[in-house]
Backbone bond lengths (Angstrom), bond angles and torsions (degrees), N, CA, C in turn:
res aa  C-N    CA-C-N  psi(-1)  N-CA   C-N-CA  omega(-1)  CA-C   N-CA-C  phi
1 X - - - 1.454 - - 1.526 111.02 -
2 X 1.243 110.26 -36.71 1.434 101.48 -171.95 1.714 116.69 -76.87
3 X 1.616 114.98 -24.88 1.281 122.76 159.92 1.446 98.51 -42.32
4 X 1.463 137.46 -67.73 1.288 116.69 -148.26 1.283 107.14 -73.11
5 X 1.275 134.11 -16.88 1.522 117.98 174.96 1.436 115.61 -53.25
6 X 1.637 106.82 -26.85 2.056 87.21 -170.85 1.483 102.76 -78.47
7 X 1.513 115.98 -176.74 1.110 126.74 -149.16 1.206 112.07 -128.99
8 X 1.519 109.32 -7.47 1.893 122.64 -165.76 0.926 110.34 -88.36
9 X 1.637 123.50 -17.71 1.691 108.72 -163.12 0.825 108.89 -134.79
10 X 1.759 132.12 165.37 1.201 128.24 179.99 1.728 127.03 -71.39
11 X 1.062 103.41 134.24 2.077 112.10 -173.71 1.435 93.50 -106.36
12 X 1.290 112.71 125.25 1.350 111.17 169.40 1.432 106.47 -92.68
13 X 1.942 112.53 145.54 1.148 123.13 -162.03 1.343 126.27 -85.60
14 X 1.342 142.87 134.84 1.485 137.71 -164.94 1.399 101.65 -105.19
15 X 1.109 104.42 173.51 1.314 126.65 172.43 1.868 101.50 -83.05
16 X 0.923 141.87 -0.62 1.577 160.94 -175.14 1.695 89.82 -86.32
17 X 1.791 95.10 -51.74 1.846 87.62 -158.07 1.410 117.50 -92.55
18 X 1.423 107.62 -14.06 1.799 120.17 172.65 1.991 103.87 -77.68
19 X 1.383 110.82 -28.25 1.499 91.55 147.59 1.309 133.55 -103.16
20 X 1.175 100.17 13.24 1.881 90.56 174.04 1.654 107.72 -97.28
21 X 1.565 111.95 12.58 1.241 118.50 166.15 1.526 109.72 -40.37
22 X 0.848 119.19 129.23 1.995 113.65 -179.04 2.065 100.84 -108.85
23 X 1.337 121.27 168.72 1.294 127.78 -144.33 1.863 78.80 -133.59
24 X 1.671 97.35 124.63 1.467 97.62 -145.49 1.986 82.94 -130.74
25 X 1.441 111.84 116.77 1.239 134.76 162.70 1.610 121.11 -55.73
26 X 1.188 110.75 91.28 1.097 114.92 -165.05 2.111 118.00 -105.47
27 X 1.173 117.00 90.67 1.603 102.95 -164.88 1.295 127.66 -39.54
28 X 1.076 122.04 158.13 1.127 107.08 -169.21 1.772 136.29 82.06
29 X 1.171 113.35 -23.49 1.750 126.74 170.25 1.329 98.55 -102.06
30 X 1.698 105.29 167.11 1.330 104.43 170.69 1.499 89.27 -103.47
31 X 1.804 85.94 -168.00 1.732 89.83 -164.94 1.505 105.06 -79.68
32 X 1.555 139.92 -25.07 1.258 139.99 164.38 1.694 115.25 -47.31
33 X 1.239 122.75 -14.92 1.607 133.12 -161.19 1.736 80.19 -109.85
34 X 1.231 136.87 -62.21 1.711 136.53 -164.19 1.706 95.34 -55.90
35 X 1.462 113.07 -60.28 1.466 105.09 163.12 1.363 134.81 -24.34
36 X 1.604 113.42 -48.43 1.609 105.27 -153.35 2.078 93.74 -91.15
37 X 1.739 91.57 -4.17 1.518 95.02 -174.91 1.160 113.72 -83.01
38 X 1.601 125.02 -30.65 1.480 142.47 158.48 1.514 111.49 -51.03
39 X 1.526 112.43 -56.41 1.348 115.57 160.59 1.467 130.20 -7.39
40 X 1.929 86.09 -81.43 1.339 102.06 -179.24 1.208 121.36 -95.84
41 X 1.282 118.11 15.17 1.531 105.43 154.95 1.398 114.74 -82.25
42 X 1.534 126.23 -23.46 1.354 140.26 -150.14 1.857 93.04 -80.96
43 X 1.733 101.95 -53.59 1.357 113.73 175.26 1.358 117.62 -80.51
44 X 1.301 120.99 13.72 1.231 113.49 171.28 1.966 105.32 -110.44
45 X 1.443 107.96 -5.01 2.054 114.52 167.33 1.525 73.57 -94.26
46 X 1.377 143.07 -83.43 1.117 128.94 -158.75 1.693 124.37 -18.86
47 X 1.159 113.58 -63.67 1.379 125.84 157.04 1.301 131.32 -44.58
48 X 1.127 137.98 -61.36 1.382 143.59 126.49 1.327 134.29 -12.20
49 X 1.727 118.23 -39.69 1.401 100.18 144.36 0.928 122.65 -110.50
50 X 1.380 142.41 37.18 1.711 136.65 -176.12 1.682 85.25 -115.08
51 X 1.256 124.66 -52.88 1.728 120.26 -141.82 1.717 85.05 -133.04
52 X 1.054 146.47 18.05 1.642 157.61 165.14 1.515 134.00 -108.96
53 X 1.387 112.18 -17.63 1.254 119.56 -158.83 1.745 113.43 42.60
54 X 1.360 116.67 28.89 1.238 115.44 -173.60 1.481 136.84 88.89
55 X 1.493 99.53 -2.04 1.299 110.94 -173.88 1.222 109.31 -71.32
56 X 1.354 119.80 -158.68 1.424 139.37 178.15 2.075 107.41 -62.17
57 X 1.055 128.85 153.74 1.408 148.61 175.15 1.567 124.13 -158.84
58 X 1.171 119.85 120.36 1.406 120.03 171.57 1.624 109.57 -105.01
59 X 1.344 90.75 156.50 1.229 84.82 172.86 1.348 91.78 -151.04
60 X 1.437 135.94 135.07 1.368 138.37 -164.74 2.113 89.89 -121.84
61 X 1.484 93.34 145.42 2.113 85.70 161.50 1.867 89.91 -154.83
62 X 1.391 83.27 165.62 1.434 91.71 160.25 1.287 120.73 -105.61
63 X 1.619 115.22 140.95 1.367 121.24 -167.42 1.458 111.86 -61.81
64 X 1.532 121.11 -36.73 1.289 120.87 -174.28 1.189 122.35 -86.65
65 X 1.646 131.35 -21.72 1.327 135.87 172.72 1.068 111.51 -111.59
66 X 1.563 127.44 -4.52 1.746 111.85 -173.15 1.736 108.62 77.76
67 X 1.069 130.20 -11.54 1.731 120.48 176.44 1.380 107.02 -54.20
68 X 0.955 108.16 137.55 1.451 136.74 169.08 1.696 117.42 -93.67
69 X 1.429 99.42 158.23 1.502 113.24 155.44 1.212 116.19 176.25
70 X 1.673 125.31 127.29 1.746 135.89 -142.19 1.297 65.26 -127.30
71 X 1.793 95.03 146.86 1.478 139.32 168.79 1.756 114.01 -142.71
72 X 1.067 109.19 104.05 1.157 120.18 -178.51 1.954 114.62 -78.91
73 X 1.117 128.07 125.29 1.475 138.53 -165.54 2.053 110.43 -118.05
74 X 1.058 70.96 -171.19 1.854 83.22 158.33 1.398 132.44 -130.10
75 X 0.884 110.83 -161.21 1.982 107.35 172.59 1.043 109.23 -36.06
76 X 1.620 123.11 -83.12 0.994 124.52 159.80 1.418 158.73 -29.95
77 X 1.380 110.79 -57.79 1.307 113.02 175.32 1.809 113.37 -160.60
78 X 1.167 103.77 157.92 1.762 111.08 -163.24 1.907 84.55 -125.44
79 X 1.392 92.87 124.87 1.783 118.74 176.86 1.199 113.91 -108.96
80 X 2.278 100.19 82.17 1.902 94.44 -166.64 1.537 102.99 -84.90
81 X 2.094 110.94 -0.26 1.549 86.44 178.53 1.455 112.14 -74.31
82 X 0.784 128.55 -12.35 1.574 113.63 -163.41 2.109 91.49 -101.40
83 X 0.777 142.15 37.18 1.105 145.78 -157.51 2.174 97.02 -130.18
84 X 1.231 100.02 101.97 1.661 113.21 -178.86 1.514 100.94 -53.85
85 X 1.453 118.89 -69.44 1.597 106.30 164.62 1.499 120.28 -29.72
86 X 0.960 139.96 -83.14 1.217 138.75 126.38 1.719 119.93 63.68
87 X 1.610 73.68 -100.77 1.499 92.76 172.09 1.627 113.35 -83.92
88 X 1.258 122.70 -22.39 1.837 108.25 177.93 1.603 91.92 -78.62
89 X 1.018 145.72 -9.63 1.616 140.13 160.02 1.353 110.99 -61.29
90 X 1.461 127.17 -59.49 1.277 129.16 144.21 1.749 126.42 -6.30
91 X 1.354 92.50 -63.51 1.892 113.31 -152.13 1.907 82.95 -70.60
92 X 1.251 107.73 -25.42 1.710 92.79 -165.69 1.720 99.54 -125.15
93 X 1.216 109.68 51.09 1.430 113.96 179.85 1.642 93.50 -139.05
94 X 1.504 114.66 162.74 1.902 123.89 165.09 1.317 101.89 -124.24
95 X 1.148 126.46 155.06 1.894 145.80 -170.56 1.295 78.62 -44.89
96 X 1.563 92.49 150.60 1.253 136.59 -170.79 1.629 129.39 40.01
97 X 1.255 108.19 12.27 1.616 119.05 -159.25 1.455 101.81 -86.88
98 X 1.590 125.06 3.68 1.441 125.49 -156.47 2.006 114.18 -115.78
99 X 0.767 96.56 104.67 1.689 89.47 173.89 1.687 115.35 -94.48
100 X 1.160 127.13 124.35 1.063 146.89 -170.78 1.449 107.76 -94.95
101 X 1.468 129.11 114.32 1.626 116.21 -172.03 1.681 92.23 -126.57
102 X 1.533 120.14 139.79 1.179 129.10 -179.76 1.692 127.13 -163.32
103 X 1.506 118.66 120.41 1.288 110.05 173.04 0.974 123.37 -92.38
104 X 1.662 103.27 164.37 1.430 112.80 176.62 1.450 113.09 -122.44
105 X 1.350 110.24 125.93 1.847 128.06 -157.54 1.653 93.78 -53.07
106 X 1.670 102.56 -39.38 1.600 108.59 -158.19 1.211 126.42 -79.08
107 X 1.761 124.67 -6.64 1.343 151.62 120.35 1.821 79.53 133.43
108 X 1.362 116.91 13.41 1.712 110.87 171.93 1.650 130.59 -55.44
109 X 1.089 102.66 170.39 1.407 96.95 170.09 1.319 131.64 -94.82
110 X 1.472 154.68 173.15 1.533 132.38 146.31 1.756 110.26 17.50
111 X 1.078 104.20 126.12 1.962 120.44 168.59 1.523 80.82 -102.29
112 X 1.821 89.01 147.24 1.843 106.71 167.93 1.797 86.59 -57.11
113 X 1.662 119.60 -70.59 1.427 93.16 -179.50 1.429 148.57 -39.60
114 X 1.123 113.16 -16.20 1.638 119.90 172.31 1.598 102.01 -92.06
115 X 1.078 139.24 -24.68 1.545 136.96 143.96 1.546 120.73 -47.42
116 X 1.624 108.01 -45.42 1.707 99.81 -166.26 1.525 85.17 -74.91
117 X 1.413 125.02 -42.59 1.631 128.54 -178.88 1.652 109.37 -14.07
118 X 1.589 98.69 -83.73 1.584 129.97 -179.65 1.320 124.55 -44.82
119 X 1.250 118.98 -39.82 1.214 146.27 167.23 1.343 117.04 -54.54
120 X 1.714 119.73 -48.56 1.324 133.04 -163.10 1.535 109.29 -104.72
121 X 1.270 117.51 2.28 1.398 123.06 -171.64 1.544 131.48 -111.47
122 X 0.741 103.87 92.22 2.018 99.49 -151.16 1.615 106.71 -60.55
123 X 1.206 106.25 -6.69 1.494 109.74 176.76 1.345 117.02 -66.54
124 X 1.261 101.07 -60.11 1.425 132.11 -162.65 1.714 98.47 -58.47
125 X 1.651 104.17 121.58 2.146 102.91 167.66 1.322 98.80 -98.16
126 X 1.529 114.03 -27.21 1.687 102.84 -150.87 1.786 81.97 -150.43
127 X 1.363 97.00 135.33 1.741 126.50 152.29 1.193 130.37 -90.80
128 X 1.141 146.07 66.98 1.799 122.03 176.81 1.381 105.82 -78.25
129 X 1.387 107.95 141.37 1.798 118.84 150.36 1.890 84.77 -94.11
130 X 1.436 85.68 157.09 1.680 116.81 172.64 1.452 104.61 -138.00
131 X 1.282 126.95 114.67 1.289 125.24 153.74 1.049 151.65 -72.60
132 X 1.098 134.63 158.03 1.886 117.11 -159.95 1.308 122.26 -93.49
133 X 1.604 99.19 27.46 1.260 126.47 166.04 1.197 122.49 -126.78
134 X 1.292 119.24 24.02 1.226 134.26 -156.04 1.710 138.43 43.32
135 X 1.235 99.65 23.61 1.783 95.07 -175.61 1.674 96.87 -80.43
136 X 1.220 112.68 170.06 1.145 125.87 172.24 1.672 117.16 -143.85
137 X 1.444 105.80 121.08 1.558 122.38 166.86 1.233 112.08 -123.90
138 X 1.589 109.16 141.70 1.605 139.08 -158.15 1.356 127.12 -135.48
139 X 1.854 119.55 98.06 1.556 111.29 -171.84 1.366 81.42 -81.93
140 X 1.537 113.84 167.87 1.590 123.08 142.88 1.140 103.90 -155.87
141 X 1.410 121.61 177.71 2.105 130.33 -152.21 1.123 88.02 -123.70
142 X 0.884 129.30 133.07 1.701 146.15 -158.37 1.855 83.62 -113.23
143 X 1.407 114.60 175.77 1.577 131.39 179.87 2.064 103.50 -77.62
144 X 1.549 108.07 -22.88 1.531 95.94 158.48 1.264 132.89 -112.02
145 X 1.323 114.72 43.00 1.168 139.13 169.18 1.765 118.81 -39.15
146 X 1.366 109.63 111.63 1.762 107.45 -164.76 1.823 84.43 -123.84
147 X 0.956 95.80 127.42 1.577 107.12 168.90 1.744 110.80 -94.68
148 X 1.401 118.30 -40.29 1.580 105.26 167.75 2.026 114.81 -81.10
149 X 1.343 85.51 -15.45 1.999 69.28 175.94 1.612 104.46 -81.20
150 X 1.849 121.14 -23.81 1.503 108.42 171.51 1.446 115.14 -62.76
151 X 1.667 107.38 -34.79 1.892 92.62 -167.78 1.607 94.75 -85.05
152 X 1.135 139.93 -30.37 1.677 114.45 163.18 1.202 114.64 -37.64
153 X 1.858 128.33 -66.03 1.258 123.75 164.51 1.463 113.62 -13.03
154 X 1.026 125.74 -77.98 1.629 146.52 -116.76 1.791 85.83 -104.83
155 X 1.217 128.38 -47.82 1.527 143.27 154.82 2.027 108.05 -21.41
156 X 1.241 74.02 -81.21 1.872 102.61 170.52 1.520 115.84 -53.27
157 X 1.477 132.06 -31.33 0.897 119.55 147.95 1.474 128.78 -94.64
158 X 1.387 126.54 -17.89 1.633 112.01 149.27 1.652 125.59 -51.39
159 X 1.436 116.62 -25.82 1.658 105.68 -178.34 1.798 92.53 -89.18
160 X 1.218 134.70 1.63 1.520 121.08 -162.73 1.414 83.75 -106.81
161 X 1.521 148.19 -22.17 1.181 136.54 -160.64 1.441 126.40 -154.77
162 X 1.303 104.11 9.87 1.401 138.22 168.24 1.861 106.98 63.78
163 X 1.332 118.63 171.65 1.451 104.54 174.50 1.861 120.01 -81.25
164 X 1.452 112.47 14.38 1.289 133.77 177.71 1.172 117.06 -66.83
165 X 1.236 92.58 -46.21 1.823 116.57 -173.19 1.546 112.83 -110.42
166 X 1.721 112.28 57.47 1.390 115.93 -161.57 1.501 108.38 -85.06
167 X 1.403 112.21 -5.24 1.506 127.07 -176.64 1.440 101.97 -92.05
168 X 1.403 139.40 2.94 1.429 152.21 165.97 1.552 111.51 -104.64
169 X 1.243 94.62 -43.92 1.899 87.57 169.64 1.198 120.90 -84.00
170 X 1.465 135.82 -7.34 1.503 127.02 147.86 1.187 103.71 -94.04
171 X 1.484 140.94 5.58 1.594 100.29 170.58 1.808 94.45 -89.32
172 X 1.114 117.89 -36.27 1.733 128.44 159.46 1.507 104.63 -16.29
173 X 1.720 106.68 -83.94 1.447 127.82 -158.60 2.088 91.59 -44.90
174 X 1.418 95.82 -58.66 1.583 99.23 -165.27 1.486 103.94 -33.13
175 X 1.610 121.87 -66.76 1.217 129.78 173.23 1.523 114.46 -31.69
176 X 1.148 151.90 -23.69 0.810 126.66 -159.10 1.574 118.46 -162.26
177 X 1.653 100.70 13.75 1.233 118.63 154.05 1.337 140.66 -57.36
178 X 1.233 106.67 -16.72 2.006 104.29 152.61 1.198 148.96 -67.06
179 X 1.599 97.38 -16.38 1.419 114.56 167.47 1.379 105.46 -71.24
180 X 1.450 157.54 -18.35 1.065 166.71 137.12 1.716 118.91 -72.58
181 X 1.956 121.69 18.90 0.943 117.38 143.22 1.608 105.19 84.41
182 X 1.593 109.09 10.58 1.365 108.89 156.95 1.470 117.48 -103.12
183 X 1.325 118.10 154.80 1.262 112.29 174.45 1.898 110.30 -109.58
184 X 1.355 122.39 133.61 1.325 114.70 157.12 1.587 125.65 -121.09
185 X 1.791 108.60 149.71 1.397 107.41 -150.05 1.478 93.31 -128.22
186 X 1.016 133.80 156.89 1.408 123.50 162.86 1.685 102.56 -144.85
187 X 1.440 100.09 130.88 1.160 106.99 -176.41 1.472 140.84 -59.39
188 X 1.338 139.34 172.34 1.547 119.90 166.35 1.494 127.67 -69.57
């Protein structure tokens, strides 16, 4: 037990943690849209340990039709831009219509990169990380969504904590990302 508290290394995922996925209230969706997000977070550890060895998995959908598109990664990190699924999910989606679902082997939370990601993507409404323990955390863009009052935020906390300490400027950013019209949720 006490191994799984750290945060550095990879936990391989059980069948324990693809159901302890929890069903996460999200404003703004109805409850058929929170579903397909539970869904695919569940099938996105599913994926990850059957055909991943646990690594990284994306799974991108659209909120209004259910389209899909899986991107398979590594330990580290899953590269859905360069991913052709990907982008024809893109080509037939409008801002904000896109949920992005993705774990992290290392049972972490939000990367500053999966922030600058979300932030920079007009597609994207909603982010989950899923952990390979099943927790679940959730940005999404609320209707006052300011993209220059987040990178002041996010600005303001890179000169307060340098890019060294990037695990202080998202636990920071998280705090205080609504004033810039994001919402964050973390599941049960």
């Amino acid at each position: 037990m006490q191994q799984a508290k750290k945060r550095d290394h990879k936990v391989l995922i059980t069948d324990t943690a693809i159901e302890k996925v929890s069903y996460v209230q999200i404003p703004g969706l109805t409850r058929h849209q929170c579903e397909l997000l539970q869904a695919a977070q569940r099938d996105t550890l599913k994926l990850a340990m059957l055909e991943n060895v646990s690594n990284e998995v994306a799974i991108a959908f659209n909120l209004e039709t259910g389209e899909r598109a899986v991107v398979f990664g590594d330990v580290d990190n899953v590269d859905v831009e360069h991913s052709i699924d990907m982008r024809a999910l893109k080509d037939s989606s409008y801002a904000m219509e896109l949920a992005l679902i993705h774990n992290h082997p290392s049972t972490s939370n939000f990367s500053f990169a999966d922030i600058d990601y979300f932030l920079a993507d007009d597609y994207m409404g909603l982010m989950a990380v899923i952990t390979n323990q099943g927790e679940s955390y959730v940005l999404y863009k609320k209707r006052n969504y300011d993209f220059d009052k987040l990178q002041t935020i996010k600005r303001h906390l890179m000169r307060e904590y340098s890019l060294n300490r990037q695990d202080l400027i998202v636990k920071e950013f998280l705090k205080c990302c609504s004033a810039g019209g994001v919402g964050y949720v973390k599941g049960n």
